[in-house]
N, C-alpha and C positions, 0 to 999 in steps of 0.2 A: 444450379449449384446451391446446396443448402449453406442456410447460415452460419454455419459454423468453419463450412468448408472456406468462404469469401475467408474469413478472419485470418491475420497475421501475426506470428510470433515470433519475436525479437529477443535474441537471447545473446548480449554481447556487441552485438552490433551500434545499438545505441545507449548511447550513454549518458545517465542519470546527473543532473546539476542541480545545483540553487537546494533550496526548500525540499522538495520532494524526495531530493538523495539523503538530506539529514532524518527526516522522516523515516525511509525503508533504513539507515543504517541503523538510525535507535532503537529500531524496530528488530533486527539482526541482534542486535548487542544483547535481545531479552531474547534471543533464542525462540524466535518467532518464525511458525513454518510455512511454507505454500505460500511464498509471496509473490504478486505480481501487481505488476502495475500497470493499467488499462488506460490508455491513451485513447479523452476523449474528443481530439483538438478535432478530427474531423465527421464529429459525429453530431444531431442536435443537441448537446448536453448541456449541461447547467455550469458545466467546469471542467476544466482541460482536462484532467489523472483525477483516477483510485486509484489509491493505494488499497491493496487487500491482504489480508495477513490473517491467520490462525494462531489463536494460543491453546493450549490441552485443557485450559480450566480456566476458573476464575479470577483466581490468583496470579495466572499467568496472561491471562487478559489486559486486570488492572496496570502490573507490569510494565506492558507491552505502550497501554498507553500511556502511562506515567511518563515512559522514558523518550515516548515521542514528544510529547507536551514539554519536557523540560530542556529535549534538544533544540527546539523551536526557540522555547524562551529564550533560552541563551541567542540565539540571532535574531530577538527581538521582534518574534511572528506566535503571535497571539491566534487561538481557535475565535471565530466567531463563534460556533454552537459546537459545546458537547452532548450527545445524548447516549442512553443507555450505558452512561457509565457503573450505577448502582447496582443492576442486576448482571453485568460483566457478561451477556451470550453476544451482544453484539454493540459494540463501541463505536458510533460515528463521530469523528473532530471533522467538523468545515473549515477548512483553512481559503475559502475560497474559489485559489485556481486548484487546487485538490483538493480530494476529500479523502482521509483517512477511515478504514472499515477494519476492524480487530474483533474476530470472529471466533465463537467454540465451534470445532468442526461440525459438531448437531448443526446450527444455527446457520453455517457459511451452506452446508450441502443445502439445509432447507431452503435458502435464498436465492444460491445459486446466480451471483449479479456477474459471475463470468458469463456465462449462458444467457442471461437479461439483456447485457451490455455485448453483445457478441459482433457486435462489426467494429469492434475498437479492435486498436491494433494492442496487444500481448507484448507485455514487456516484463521477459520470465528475469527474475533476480532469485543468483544465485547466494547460497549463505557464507561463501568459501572468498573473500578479498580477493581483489586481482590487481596488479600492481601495472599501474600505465608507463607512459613511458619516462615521469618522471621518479616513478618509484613510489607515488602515493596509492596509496588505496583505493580503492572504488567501488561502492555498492555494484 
């Protein structure tokens, strides 16, 4: 079975908490596309989630991560390392147990760390709110 075939996609099923979910909503709020997030708890990885995410431009980049960076702040979870913030094609935040990637779609096709990372399990997020069973919202 090929690589891609093993991998699993989660859409719905499981449900986004803590840290990670403030990340992809902040992420949502700036209208940020083709999100998913790569579960790398059982993989050898360096940290549990990517988050991956595309903005159209630069502008929509910076955005993207501004608004993650400032959701964080406010629940008092600082990036160890930003990089490629200045040139805006590809944004990493290390938050540790994830790592956040905000991508121009040039940059995300040419990297392609779905396909890199391909025996994680897929955890597709949708951009449409779904409301649980107490009525809140949920990435």
């Amino acid at each position: 079975m090929a690589k891609t075939e093993k991998r699993r996609t989660t859409t719905g099923r499981k449900r986004l908490t803590g840290d990670i979910a403030k990340a992809v909503r902040a992420a949502l709020d700036k209208k940020a596309q083709d999100v998913v997030v790569l579960d790398l708890r059982h993989t050898p990885a360096f940290t549990d989630f990517f988050l991956l995410c595309s903005g159209q431009n630069a502008r929509q980049v910076h955005a993207i991560a501004d608004a993650v960076e400032e959701a964080l702040k406010a629940a008092k979870v600082r990036p160890a390392h930003i990089e490629g913030y200045d040139r805006a094609e590809w944004v990493l935040m290390d938050y540790f147990t994830f790592i956040v990637h905000i991508f121009t779609p040039q940059t995300r096709a040419f990297y392609s760390l779905e396909r890199l990372w391909g025996d994680a399990e897929r955890i597709e997020v949708s951009d449409e709110p779904k409301a649980d069973a107490g009525g809140a919202a949920r990435p």
